[in-house]
MARLO-678673 format. One record per residue (C-alpha): z, x, y. Coordinates in steps of 0.25 Angstrom, whole numbers, padded with zeros to 4 digits, always signed. Each point is the difference from the previous one (the first is absolute). Layout:
<pts>
ZXY;...
</pts>
This chain:
<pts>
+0046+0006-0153;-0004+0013+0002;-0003+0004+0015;-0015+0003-0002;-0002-0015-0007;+0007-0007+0011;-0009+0007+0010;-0011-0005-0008;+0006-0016-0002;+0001+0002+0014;-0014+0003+0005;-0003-0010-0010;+0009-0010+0005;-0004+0003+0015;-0015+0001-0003;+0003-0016-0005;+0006-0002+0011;-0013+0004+0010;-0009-0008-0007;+0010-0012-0002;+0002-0001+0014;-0015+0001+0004;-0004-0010-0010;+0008-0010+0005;-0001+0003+0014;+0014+0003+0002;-0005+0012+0010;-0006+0014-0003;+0010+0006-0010;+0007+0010+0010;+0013-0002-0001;+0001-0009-0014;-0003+0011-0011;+0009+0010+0007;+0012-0010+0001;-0004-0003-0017;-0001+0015-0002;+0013+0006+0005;+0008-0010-0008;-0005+0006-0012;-0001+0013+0004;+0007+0004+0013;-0004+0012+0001;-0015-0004-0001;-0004+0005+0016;+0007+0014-0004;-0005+0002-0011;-0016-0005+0004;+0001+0009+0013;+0005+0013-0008;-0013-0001-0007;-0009+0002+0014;-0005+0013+0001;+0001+0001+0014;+0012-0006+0002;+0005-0014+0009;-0001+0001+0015;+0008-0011+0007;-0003-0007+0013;+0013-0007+0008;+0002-0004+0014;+0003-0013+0008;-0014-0003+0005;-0014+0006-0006;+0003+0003-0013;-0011-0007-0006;-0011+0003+0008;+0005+0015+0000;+0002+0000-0015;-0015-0006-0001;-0006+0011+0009;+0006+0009-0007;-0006-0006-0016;-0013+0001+0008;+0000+0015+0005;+0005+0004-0015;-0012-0010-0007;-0009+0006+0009;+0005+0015-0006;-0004-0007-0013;+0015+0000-0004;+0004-0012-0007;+0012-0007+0005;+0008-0011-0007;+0004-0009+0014;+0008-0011+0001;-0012-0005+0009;+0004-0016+0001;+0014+0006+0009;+0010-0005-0014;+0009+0012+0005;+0014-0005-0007;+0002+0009-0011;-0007-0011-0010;-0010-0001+0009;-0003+0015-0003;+0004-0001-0014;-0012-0009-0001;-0008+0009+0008;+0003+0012-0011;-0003-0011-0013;-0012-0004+0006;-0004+0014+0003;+0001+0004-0015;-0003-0002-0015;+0007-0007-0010;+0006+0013-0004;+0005+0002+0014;-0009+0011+0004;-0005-0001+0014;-0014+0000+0004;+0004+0007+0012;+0002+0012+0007;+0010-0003+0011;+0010-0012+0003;-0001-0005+0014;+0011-0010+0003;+0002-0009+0013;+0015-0003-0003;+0009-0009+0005;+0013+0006+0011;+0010-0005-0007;-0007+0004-0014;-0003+0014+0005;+0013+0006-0005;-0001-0006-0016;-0016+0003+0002;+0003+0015+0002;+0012+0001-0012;-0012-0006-0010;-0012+0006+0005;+0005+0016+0003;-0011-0001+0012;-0007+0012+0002;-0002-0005+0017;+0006-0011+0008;-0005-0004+0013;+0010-0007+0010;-0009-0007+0009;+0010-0007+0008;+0015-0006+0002;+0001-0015+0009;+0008-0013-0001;-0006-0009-0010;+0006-0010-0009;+0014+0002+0004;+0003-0011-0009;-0006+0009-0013;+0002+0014+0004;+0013+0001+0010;-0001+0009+0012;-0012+0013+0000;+0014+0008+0000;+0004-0005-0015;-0015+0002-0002;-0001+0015+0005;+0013+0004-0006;-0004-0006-0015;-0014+0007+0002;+0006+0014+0002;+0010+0000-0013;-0014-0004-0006;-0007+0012+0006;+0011+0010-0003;-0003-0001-0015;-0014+0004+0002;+0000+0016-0004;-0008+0010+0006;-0014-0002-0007;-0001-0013+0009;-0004-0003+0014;+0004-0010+0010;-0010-0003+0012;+0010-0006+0010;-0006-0008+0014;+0005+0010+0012;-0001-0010+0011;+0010-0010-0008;+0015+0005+0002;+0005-0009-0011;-0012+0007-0011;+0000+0014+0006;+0015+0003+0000;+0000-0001-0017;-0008+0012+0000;+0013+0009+0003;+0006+0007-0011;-0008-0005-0011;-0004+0008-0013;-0013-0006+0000;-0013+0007+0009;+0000-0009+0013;-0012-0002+0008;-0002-0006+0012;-0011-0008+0008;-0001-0007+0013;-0007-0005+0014;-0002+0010+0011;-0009-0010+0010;+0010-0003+0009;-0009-0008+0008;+0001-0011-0012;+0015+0002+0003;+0003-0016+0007;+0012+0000-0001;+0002-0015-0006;+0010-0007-0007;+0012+0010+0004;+0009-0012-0003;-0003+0000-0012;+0003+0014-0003;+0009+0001-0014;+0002+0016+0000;+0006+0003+0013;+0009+0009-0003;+0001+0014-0007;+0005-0002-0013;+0007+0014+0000;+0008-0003+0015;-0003-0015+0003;-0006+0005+0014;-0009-0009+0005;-0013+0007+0000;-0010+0001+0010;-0015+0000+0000;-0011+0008+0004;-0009-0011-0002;+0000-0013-0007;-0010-0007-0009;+0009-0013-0004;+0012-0002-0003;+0008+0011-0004;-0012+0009-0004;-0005+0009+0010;+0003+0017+0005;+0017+0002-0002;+0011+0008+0003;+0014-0001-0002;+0008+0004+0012;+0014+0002-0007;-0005+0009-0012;-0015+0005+0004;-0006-0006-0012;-0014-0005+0004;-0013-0004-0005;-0004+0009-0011;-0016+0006+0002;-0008-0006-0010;-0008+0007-0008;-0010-0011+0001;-0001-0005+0013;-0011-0010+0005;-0005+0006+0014;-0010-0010+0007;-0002-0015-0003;-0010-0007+0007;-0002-0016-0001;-0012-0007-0005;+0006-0011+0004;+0000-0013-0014;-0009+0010-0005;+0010+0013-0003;+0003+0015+0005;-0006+0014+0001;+0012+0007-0006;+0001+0015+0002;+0009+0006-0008;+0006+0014-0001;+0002+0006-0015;+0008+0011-0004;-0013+0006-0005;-0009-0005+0012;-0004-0013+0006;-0007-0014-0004;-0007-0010+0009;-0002-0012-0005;-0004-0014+0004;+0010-0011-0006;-0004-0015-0002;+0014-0005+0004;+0004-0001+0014;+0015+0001+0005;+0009+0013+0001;+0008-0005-0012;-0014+0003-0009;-0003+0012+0006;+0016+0004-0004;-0004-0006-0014;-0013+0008-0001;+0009+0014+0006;+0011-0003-0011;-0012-0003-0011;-0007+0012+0003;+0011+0010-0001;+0004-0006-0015;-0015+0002-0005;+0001+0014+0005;+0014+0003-0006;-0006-0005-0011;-0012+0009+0000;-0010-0009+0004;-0012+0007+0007;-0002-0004+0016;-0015-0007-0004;+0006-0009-0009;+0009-0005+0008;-0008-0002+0012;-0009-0007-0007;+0009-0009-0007;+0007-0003+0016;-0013-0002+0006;-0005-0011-0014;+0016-0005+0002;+0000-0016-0002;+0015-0007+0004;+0008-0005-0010;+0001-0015-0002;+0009-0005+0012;+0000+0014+0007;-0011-0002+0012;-0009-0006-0010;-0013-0005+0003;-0005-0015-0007;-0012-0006+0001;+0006-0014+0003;-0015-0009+0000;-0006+0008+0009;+0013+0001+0007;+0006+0015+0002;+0014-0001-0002;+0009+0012+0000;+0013-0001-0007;+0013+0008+0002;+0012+0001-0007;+0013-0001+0009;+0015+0002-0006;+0008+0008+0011;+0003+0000+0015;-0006+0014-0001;-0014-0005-0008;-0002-0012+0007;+0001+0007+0015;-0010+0010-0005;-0009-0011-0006;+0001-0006+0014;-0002+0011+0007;-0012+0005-0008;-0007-0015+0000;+0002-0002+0015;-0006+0015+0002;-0012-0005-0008;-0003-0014+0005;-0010-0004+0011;+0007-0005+0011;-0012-0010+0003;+0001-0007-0013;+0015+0000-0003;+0008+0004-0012;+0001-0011-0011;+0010+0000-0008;+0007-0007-0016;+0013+0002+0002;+0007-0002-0013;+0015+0003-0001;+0008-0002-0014;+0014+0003-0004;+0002+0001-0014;+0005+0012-0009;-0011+0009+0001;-0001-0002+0015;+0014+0001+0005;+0007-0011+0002;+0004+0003+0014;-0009-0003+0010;+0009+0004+0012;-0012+0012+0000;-0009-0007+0006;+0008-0001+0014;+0000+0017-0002;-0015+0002-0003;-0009+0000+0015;-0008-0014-0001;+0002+0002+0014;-0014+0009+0001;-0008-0013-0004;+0002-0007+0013;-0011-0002+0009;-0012+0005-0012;+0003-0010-0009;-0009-0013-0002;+0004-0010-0011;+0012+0004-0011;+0003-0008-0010;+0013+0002-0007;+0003-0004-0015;+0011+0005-0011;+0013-0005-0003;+0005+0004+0014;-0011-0004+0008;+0008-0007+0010;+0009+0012+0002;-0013+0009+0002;-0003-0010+0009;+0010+0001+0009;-0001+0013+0000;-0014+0002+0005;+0005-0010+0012;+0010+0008+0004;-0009+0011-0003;-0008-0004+0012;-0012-0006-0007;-0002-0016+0004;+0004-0010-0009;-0013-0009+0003;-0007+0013-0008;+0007-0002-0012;+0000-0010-0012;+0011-0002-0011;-0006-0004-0013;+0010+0004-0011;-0010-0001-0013;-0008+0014-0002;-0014-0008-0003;+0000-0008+0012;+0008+0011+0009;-0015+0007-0003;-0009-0009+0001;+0005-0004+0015;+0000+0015+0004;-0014+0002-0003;-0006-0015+0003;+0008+0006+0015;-0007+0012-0001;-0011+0003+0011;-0013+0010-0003;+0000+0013-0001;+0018-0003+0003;+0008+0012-0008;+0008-0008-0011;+0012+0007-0006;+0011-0006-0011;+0014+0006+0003;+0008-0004-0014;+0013+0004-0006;-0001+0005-0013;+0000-0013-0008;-0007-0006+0009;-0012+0012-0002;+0000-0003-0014;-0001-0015+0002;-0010+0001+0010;-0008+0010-0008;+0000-0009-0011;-0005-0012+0008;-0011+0009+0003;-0004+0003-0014;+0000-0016-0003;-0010+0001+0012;-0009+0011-0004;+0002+0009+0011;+0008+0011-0008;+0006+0004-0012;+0012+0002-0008;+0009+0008+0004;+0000+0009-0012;-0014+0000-0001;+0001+0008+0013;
</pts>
């Protein structure tokens, strides 16, 4: 068969797919119609994404990816540019490749202007061979699914052979406070930006035991810091060869908490300064907003546009997503990673009333897409929920691990409930729940999605893909 009609059968055949696995309930048709797609055509994704005018920008990092990546969609949408966005978070490589075939016509002509890809860490290095990306964001590099990806050391390393391929017409935007991401700007072909915090008074200093890049790559000297957000992520320098920090080009210079509600974000531009006020609280989404806003600009988006796409900004589902559970409020937040978890903790406990306690849905999985290692949960800083914590209740296939680790954690075991099955994990959290109490789920990944589907069975929210 020729290599145009297999492209056709293909987006045939994946088109099928999308509305097979919707008509019969078997999910969205995110992943399906790409997995159908590329065994027809395995160069479907390449030769889809050569078609965009504007070329593919790709989004990779340990934590934030896809709330970045859906700033990002919004600040170009509000340029008027159509993007083609794996927006459901499918960011495999057939996840993309269903993205592109639902993103074009049957004679694979897209009906966008520019690709926009979260994409997965261990994806990222096959996602740049097929796609020729025009930028790629690194956001950030931590521990997470040791089981899955291997040390951030075999990730970094299979992330720069993949950058050395790009040529000089790309551009890498690299996160200068993360040793582990900023270190893959040297010697590359590629145009290298950089972006990063500058309000040290932000700079807390937490979760230094879990710190993954604490060596200079180029020496092994330990570095030392300056200043310290989390983890290894903070103001370096390297004692042994004088590498350090490099000075962002984007820097985001004064953050000021709002408490649940967000930030005022003042953020200094190689062409100027924005302010902003972001609807998400915590540092780690003034980072993502920092990180978001220098890809809409390096991709020629006008300040306005931006600031009025951050400023309308809505979470994505499970990422400090707001439901409306009966009159209820319930926040929910994603939590995968030491580093994740200790700045969802951190973030929450900054936010709560101290008067009505923090209650919390706890709910820990262990399957594939989780990890399953759970040996992170004794890394991540449960300690921070001690004394501001009313009732918990603790559900997932490795509830009672959780369990003993918020006891250890300092919390009372008197406060917290075991009740293994999602439905009724939910309905004792909130029938516990006192007035005007701040109610937040912490779920794993699959535990997100299965809590999210419980709640569209209730009516409270949507499909994911529908997002």
């Amino acid at each position: 068969m020729r290599p145009a009609l297999r492209l056709i059968a293909a987006i045939l055949a994946g088109k099928a797919a999308a509305l097979a696995s919707r008509a019969f309930g078997r999910g969205g048709g995110t992943t399906l119609p790409g997995v159908v797609a590329r065994r027809i055509e395995p160069v479907t994704l390449a030769r889809l994404c050569a078609l965009l005018p504007q070329g593919v920008t790709l989004v990779a990092g340990t934590n934030g990816k896809t709330t970045t990546t859906r700033m990002v969609a919004a600040a170009l949408a509000a340029a008027d540019r159509r993007v083609l966005h794996n927006r459901a978070g499918a960011n495999l490589v057939s996840g993309l490749t269903a993205t592109a075939l639902a993103g074009s016509g049957i004679d694979g002509r897209p009906r966008a202007d520019i690709g926009l890809f979260e994409t997965d860490e261990a994806a990222l290095p096959q996602v740049i061979a097929e796609t020729a990306p025009r930028l790629v964001l690194l956001h950030n590099l931590f521990r997470d699914q040791l089981d899955r990806y291997g040390e951030i050391d075999t990730i970094a390393a299979n992330w720069r052979a993949a950058l050395a391929t790009l040529g000089a017409g790309a551009t890498v935007l690299l996160n200068a406070d993360d040793p582990a991401v900023a270190m893959l700007g040297e010697g590359l072909t590629a145009r290298v930006r950089y972006y990063g915090i500058d309000d040290l008074r932000h700079a807390a200093g937490g979760g230094e035991h879990i710190a993954d890049a604490q060596f200079c790559r180029a020496c092994g000297t330990r570095y030392q810091y300056l200043a310290r957000f989390y983890a290894h992520v903070g103001h370096y320098r390297c004692p042994g060869c004088g590498r350090e920090r490099p000075t962002p080009h984007y820097r985001l210079a004064r953050i000021e908490p709002a408490g649940i509600g967000g930030a005022r974000l003042l953020l200094g531009l190689p062409d100027g300064g924005m302010e902003m006020q972001l609807p998400l609280p915590g540092l780690y989404n003034a980072a993502n907003a920092l990180a978001a806003v220098a890809t809409a600009r390096e991709l020629d988006t006008p300040a306005g546009a931006i600031r009025q796409a951050l400023e309308g900004f809505s979470a994505a589902f499970g990422r400090i997503e707001r439901i409306d559970a009966a009159g209820r409020p319930l926040l929910v937040a994603l939590i995968k990673n030491p580093v994740g978890a200790s700045e969802t903790v951190r973030m929450l406990v900054e936010a709560s009333s101290a008067a009505a306690g923090l209650h919390m849905l706890v709910v820990i999985n262990d399957r594939h897409a989780d990890g399953t290692d759970v040996s992170w949960l004794w890394d991540a800083e449960f300690e921070r929920l001690a004394g501001v914590t009313g009732r918990v209740v603790v559900s997932g296939t490795r509830a009672a691990d959780m369990a003993v680790r918020l006891k250890y954690a300092g919390i009372d075991p008197a406060r917290m409930t075991v009740v293994e099955a999602l439905p009724a994990a939910l309905d004792t959290a909130l029938a516990q729940l006192p007035p005007g109490a701040m109610f937040c789920a912490l779920p794993t990944y699959t535990a997100m999605l299965e809590l999210r589907t419980e709640l569209v069975r209730r009516g409270w929210a949507r499909p994911f893909w529908e997002d």
